[in-house]
C-alpha positions as CSV (number, residue, x, y, z in Angstrom):
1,X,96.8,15.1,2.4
2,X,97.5,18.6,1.8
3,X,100.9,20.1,3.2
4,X,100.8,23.4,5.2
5,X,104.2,24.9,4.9
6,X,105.7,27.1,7.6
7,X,109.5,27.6,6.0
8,X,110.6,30.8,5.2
9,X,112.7,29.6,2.0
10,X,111.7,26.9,-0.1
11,X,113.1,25.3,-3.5
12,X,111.4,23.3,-6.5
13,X,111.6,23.3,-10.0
14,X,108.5,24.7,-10.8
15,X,105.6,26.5,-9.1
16,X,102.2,26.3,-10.1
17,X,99.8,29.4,-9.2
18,X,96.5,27.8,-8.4
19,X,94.9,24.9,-7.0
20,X,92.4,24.4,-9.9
21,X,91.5,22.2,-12.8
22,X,94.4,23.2,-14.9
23,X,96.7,23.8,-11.7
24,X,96.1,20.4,-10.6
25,X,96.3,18.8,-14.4
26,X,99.5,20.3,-14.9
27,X,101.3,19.5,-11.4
28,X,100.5,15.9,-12.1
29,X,101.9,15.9,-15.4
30,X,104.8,17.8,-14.5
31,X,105.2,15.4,-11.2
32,X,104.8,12.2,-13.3
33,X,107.5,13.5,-15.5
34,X,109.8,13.1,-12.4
35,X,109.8,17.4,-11.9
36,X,109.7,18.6,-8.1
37,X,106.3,20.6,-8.4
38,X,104.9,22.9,-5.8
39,X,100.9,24.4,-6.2
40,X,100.3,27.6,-4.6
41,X,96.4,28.0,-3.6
42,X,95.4,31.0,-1.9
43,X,92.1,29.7,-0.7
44,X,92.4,27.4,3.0
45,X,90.0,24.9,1.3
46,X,88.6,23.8,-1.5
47,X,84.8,25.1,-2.0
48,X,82.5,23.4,-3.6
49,X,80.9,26.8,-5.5
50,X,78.8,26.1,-8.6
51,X,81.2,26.8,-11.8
52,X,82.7,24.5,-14.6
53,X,80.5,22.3,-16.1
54,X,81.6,19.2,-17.3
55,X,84.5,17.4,-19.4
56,X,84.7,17.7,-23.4
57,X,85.1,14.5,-25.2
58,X,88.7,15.5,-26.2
59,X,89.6,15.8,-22.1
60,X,88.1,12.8,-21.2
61,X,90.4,10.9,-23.7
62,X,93.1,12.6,-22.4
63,X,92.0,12.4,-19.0
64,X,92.1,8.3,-19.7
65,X,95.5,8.1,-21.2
66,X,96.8,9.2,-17.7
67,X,94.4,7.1,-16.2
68,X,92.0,9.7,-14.4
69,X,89.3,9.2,-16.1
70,X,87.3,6.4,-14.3
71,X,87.7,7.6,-10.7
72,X,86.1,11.6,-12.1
73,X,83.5,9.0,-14.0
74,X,82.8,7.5,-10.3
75,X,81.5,11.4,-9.0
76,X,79.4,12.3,-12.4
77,X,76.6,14.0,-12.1
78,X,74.1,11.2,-12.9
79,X,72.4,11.8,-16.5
80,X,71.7,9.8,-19.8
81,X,74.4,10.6,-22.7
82,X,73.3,13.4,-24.5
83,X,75.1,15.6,-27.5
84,X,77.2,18.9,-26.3
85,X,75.3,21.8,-28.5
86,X,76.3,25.0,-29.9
87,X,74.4,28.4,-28.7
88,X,72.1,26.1,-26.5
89,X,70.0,25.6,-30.2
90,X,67.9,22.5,-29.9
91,X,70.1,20.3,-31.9
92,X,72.2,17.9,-30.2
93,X,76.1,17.7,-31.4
94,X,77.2,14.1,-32.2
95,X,80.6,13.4,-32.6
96,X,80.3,9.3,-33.5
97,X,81.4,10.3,-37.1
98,X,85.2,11.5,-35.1
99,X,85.9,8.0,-33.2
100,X,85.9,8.7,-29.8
101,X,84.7,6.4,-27.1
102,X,83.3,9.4,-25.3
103,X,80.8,11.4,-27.8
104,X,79.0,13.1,-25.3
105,X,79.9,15.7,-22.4
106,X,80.0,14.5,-18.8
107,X,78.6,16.9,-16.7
108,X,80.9,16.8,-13.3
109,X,81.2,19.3,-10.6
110,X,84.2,21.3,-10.8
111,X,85.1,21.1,-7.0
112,X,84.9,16.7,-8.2
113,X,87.2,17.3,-10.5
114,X,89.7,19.3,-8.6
115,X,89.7,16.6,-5.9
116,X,90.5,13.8,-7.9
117,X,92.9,15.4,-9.7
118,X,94.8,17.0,-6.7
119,X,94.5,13.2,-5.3
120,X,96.4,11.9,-7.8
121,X,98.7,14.9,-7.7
122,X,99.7,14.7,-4.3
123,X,100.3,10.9,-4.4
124,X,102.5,11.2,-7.9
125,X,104.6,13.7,-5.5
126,X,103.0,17.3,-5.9
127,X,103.3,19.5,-3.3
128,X,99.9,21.7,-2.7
129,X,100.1,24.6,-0.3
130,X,96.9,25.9,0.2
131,X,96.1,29.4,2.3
132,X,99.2,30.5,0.9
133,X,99.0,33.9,-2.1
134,X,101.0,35.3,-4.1
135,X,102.0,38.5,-3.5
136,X,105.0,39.3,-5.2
137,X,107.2,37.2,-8.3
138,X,110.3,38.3,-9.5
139,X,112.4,36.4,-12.6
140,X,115.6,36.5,-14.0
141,X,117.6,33.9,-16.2
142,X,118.0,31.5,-14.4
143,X,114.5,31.2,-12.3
144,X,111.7,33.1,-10.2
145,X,111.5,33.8,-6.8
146,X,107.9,33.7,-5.8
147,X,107.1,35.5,-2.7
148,X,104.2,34.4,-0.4
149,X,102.6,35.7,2.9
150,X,105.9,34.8,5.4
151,X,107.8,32.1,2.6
152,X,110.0,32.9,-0.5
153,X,109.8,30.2,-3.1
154,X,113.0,29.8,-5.4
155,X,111.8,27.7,-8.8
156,X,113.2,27.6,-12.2
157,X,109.8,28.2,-13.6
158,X,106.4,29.7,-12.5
159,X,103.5,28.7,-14.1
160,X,100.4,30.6,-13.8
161,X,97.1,29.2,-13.6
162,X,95.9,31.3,-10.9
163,X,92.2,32.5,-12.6
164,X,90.5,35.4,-15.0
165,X,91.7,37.7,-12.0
166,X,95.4,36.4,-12.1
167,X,97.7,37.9,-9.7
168,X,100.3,36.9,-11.1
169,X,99.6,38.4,-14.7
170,X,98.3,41.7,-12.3
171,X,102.1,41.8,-11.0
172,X,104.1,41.2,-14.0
173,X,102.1,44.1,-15.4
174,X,101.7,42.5,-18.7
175,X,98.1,43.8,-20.7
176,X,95.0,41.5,-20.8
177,X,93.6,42.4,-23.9
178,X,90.0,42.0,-25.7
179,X,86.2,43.1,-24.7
180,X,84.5,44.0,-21.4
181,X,81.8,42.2,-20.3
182,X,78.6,43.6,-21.1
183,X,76.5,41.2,-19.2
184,X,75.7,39.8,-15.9
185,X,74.3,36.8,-14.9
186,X,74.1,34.3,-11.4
187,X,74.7,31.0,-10.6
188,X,73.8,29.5,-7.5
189,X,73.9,25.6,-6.0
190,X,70.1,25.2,-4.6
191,X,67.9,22.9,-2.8
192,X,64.3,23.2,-3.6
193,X,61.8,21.8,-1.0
194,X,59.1,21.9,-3.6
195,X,59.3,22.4,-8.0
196,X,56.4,22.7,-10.3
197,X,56.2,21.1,-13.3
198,X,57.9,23.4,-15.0
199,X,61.3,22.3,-13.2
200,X,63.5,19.5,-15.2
201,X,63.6,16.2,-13.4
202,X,66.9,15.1,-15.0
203,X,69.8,16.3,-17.0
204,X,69.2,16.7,-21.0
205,X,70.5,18.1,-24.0
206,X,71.1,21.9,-22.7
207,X,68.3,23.6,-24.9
208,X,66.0,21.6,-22.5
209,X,67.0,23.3,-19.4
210,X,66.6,26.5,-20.3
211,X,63.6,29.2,-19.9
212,X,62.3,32.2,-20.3
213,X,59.4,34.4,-18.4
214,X,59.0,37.7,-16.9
215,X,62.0,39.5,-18.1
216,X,64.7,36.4,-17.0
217,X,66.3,33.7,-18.7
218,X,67.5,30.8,-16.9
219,X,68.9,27.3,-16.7
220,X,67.8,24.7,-13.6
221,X,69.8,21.7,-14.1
222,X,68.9,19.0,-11.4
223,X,71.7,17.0,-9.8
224,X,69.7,14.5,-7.9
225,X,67.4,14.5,-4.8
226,X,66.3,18.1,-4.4
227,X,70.1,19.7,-5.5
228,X,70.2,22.2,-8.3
229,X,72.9,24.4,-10.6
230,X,70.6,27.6,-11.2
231,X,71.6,30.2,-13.9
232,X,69.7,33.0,-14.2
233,X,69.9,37.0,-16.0
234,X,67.8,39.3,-17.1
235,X,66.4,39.4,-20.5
236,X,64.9,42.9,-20.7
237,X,67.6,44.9,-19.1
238,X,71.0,43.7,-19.3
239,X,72.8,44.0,-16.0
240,X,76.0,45.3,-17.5
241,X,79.1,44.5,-16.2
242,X,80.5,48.1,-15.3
243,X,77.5,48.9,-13.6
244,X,77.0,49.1,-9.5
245,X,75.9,45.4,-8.9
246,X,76.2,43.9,-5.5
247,X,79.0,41.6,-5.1
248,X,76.7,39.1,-3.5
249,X,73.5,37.3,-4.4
250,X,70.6,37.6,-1.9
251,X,68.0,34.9,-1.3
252,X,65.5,36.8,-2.2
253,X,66.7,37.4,-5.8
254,X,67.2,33.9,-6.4
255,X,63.7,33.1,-5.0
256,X,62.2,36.3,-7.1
257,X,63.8,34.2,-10.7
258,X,62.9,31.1,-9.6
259,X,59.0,32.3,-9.1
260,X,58.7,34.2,-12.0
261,X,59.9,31.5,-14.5
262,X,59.0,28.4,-12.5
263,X,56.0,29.0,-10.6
264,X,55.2,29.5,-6.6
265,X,55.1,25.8,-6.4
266,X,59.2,26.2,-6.8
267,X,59.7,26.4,-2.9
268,X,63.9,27.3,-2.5
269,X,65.0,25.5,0.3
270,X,68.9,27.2,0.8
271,X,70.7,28.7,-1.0
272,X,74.6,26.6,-1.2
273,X,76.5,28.8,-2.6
274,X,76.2,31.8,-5.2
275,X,78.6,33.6,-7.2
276,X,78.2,36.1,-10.6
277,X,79.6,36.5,-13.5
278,X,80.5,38.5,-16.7
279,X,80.8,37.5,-20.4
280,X,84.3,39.9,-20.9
281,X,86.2,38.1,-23.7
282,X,89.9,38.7,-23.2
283,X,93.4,36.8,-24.1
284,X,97.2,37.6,-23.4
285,X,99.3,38.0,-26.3
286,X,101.6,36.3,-25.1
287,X,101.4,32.9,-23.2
288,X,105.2,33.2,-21.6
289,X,106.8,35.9,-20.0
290,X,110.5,34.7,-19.5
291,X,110.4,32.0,-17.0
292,X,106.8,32.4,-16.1
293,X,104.1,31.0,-18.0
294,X,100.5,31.4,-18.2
295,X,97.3,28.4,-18.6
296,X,93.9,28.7,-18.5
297,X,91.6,31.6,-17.5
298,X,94.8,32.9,-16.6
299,X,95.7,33.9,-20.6
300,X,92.5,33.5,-21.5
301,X,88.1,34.3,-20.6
302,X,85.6,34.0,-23.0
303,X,81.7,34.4,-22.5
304,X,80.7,30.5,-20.3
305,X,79.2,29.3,-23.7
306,X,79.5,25.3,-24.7
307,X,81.4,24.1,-21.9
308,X,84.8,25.3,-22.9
309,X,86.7,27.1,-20.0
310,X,87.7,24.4,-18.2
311,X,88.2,22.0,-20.9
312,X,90.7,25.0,-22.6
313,X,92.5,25.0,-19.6
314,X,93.2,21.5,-18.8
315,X,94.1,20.8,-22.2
316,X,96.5,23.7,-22.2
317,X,98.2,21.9,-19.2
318,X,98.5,18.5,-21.1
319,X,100.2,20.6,-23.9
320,X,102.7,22.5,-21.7
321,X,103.6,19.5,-19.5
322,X,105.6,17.7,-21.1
323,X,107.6,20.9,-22.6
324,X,108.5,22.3,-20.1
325,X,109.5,18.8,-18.2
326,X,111.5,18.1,-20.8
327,X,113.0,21.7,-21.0
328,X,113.9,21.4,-17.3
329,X,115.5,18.1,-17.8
330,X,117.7,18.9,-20.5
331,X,115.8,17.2,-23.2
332,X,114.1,19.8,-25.4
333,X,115.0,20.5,-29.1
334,X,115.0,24.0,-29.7
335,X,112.0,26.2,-29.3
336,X,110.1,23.0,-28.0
337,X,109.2,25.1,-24.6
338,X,107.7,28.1,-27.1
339,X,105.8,26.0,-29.6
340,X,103.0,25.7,-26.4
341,X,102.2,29.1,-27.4
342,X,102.7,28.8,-31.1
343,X,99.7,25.5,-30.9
344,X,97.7,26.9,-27.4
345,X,97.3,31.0,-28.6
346,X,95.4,30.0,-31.8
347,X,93.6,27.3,-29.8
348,X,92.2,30.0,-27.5
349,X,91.8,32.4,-29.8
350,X,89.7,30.0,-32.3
351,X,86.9,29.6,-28.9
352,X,87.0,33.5,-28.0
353,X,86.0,33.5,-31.5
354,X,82.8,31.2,-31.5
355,X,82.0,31.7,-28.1
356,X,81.4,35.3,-29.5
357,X,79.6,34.0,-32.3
358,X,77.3,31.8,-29.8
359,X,76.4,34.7,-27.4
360,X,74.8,36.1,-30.4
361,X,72.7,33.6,-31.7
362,X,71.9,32.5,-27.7
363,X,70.8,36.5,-27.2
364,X,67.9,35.7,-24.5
365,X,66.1,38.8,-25.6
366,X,66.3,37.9,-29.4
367,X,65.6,40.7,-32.0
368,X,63.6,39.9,-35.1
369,X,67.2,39.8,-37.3
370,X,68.5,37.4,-34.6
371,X,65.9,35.1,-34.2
372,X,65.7,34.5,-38.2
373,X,69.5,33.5,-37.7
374,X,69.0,31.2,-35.2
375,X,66.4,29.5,-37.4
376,X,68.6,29.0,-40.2
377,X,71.3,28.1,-37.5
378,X,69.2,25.2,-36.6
379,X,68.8,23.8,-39.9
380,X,72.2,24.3,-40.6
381,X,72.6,22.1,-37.3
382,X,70.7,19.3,-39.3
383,X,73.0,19.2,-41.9
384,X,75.6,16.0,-41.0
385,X,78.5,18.0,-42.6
386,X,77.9,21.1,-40.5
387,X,77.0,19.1,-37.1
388,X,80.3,17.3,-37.6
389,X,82.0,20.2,-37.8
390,X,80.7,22.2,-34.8
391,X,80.6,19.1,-32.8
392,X,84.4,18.1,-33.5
393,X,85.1,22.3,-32.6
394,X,83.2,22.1,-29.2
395,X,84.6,19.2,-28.3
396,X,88.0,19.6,-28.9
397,X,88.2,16.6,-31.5
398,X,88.6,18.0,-34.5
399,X,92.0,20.0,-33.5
400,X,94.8,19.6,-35.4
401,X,98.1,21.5,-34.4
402,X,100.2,22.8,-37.4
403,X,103.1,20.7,-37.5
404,X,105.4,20.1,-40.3
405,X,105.4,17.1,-42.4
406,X,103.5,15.3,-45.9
407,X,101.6,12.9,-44.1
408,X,97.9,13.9,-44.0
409,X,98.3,12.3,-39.9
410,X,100.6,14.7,-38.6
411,X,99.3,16.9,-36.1
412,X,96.2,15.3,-35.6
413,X,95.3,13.3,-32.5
414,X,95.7,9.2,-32.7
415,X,91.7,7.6,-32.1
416,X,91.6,5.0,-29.4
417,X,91.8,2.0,-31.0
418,X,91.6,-1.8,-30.3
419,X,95.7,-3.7,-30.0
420,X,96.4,-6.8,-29.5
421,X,100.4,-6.9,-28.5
422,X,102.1,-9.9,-26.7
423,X,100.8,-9.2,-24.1
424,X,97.3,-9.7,-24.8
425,X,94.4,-6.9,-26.1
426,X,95.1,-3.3,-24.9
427,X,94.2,0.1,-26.2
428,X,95.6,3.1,-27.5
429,X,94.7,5.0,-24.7
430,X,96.5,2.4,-22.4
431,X,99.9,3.1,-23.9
432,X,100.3,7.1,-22.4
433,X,99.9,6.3,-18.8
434,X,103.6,6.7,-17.8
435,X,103.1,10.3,-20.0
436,X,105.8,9.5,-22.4
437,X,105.8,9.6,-26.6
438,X,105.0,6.2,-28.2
439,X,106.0,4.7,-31.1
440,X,103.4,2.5,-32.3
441,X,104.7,0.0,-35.0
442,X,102.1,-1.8,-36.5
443,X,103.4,-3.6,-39.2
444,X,107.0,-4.5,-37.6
445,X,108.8,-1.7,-39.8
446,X,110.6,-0.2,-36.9
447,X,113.9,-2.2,-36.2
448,X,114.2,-3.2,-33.1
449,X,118.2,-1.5,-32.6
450,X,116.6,1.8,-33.2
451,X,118.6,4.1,-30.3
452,X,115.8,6.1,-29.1
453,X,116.3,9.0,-26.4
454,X,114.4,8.4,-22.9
455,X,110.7,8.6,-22.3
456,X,109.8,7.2,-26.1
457,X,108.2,4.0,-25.9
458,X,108.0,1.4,-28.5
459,X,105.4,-0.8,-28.7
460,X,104.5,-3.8,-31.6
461,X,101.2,-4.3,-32.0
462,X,98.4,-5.0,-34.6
463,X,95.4,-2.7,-34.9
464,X,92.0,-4.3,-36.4
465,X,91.1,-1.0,-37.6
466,X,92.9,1.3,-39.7
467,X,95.0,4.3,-38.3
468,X,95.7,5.6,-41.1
469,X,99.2,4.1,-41.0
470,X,101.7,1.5,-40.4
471,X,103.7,3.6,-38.2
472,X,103.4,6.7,-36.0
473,X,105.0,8.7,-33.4
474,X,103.1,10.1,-30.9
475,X,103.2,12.7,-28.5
476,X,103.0,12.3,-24.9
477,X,99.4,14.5,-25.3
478,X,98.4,12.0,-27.9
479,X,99.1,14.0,-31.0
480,X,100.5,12.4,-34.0
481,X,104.4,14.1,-34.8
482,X,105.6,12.1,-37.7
483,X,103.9,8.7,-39.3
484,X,104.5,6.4,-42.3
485,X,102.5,4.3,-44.4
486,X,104.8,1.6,-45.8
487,X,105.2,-1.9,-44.1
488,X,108.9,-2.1,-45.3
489,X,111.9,-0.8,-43.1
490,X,111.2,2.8,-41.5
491,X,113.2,5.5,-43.1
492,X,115.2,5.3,-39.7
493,X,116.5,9.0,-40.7
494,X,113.5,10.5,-41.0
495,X,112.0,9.0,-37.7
496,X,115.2,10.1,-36.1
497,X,114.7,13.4,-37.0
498,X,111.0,14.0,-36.4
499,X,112.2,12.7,-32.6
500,X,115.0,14.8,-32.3
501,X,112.9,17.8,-34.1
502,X,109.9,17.5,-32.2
503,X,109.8,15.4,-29.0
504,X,112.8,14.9,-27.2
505,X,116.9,14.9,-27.8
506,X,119.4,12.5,-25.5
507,X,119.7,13.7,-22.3
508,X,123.2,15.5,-22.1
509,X,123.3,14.3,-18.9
510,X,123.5,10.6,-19.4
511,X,125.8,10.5,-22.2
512,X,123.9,9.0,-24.9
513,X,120.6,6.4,-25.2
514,X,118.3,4.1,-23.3
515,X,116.4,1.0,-23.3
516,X,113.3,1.7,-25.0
517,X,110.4,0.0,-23.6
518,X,109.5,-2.7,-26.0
519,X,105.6,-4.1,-26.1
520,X,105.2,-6.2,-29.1
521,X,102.6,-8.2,-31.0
């Protein structure tokens, strides 16, 4: 249950600015790390307003190494597995040929999402605060004192994850840079009492939901019974995002859009909620500030093209979690804490990018030049060497951060294979619950006196399929840090280093080295 504080001063480690997807992702991974984690939300309650989307194949593997996945697969919007796309052109992206157990998007409410994850939160030992703003953050070296409506908040770091809007970016005055929005457009949860034929009567590929008539595009995706996300703009005259637009959505625009490109026989029932938004493409320059940090639409927007904003942000928290747990707990090689923005900037950058590129070819109003390029666009689409390239960008599988080392591994993330250890038949996915690194030792070349430093697990196993090597080191966010192809005795030295260099040194604290935890084959 959600805490309501009433103190005046209050301590923790770290304090997370916003109660959203990436909010919530990163308190749990900061809480599972052992770090005493405080979310500030400034809304009372959660509300369950149309946004988001649905999870990426790369988030829903990571999402199922912490175990999260199957209670968010429990609340999916029901729908038949169907490629992601790229621009909403009519060829579905299939990302079999990358190895994933999860080759299509899962459409999910966001306002699901955010519950199961500020569940699990809360019962890993998060603290969430909600009706509670920020209004005022001050840092020096040591910490931030976050000031609230009646409470000051004493942390060592503030993360910010607090929205496009961030206050806390607003307060440290730092520049948002980029492109403002030039267009408009609605969304709105709806029940319809009658639909036409022209309405979708179940989810598909996204090239299906979407229409145009009358001078509107839009998108009616049906959730079940007579529930609906509807997205709708204008194709003839841009509403353009400086101009004097209402704030709010009446009824009767949302019934005008739905008549004009659905028919009469579209009856809207009520209206659930309603919001609108821009397509402004912006990103800080720099992800930290001192001892505050910024993740998600707080360092970065970008035009909602492909499904990317939320995935962005929650996989920004599974980068920075571990960092900056390991930072605060004395176990951080040097620069470990700044290499989140060194591998998350680019990341960002690289979908501000194409989602540039997409709101070109998805142009609702289409001139003659355009329309040829989406043509060739879709043949391109057809090509398997360019699908599996967009598909692994969308989907966040084809990432690779740039890491240094020879092995052609390193940097990429480890597929979720088949094991068979001792202990019986497991997965690769099943060895990153507890959110530490793994050493996986697949031919027995790791020996088994190797001092590691806490929080790096070995485990012996043997892998039916090939990995690409016959040992590798892991990260905690399930990207590959150092690996070795030969069956003989690990160059211990090496190993040692890669550890030392990139995941974790022994904790000052505890003079020296721990029990690893051992699973073998």
């Amino acid at each position: 249950m959600t805490e309501t504080e009433t103190e005046t001063e209050i301590e923790t480690e770290v304090v997370v600015a916003g109660a959203g997807p990436t909010g919530l992702t990163l308190a749990y991974e900061l809480t599972l790390a052992g770090v005493a984690t405080l979310v500030l939300e400034k809304l009372p309650r959660r509300v369950e307003q149309v946004k988001g989307g649905g999870i990426q194949p790369r988030t829903a593997e990571l999402l199922e190494s912490r175990g999260l996945l199957e209670p968010l697969l429990k609340r999916a919007t029901p729908h038949a597995p169907t490629g992601g796309h790229f621009a909403a052109l009519p060829v579905p992206l299939d990302c079999g040929p990358w190895r994933t157990r999860h080759p299509c998007p899962i459409p999910i409410a966001q306002w699901e999402l955010e519950d199961v994850l500020e569940e699990r939160a809360i019962a890993a030992g998060a603290r969430v605060l909600r009706g509670t703003a920020v209004s005022g953050v001050a840092s020096d070296d040591d910490g931030v004192v976050v000031t609230t409506e009646g409470s000051r908040v004493r942390a060592r770091y503030l993360v910010a994850c607090d929205g496009g809007h961030s206050t806390v970016r607003k307060l440290l005055g730092l520049p948002f840079p980029g492109r403002p929005g030039t267009n408009q457009a609605v969304l709105a949860g709806i029940r319809l009492s009658s639909v036409s034929p022209l309405v979708p009567r179940h989810i598909g590929h996204m090239s299906t939901l979407m229409r145009r008539a009358g001078g509107y595009w839009t998108m009616l995706v049906p959730l079940g019974d007579d529930r609906y996300n509807f997205t709708f703009g204008h194709t003839d005259t841009p509403d353009a995002a400086d101009t004097d637009v209402p704030d709010t959505v009446s009824r009767q625009e949302i019934t005008t859009a739905l008549h004009t490109v659905y028919g009469d026989e579209t009856t809207l029932a009520s209206v659930e909620n309603s919001s609108r938004f821009g397509d402004a493409t912006r990103q800080l320059e720099h992800y930290r500030a001192g001892r505050v940090l910024f993740a998600g639409d707080a360092a970065h927007i970008h035009p909602p093209l492909g499904g990317q904003g939320l995935n962005l942000g929650i996989q920004d928290a599974f980068n920075l979690g571990w960092k900056l747990a390991a930072t605060l707990q004395d176990r951080a090689p040097d620069g470990l804490l700044d290499s989140y923005h060194a591998e998350r900037h680019p990341v960002g950058a690289q979908v501000l990018h194409h989602t540039s590129a997409q709101r070109v070819l998805a142009d609702p109003n289409p001139g003659e030049d355009v329309a040829a390029l989406r043509d060739i666009f879709v043949d391109l689409l057809r090509l398997p060497d360019t699908n599996r390239h967009l598909a692994g960008l969308m989907s966040g599988l084809s990432l690779r951060h740039p890491l240094p080392g020879d092995h052609p591994l390193i940097g990429q993330r480890v597929p979720d294979a088949d094991l068979v250890t001792e202990a019986g038949p497991t997965r690769v996915s099943t060895l990153f619950g507890a959110g530490h690194a793994v050493l996986l030792d697949l031919t027995g070349a790791v020996p088994p006196e190797l001092p590691l430093p806490a929080r790096v697990d070995v485990v012996r196993a043997t892998c039916a399929d090939d990995l690409g090597a016959a040992t590798l080191l892991v990260r905690p966010d399930g990207y590959v840090c150092w690996a070795a192809d030969t069956s003989t005795p690990a160059d211990t030295t090496a190993l040692l280093a890669a550890i030392a260099d990139h995941l974790f040194v022994t904790e000052r604290t505890n003079g020296g080295r721990h029990t690893p935890v051992v699973r073998t084959a």
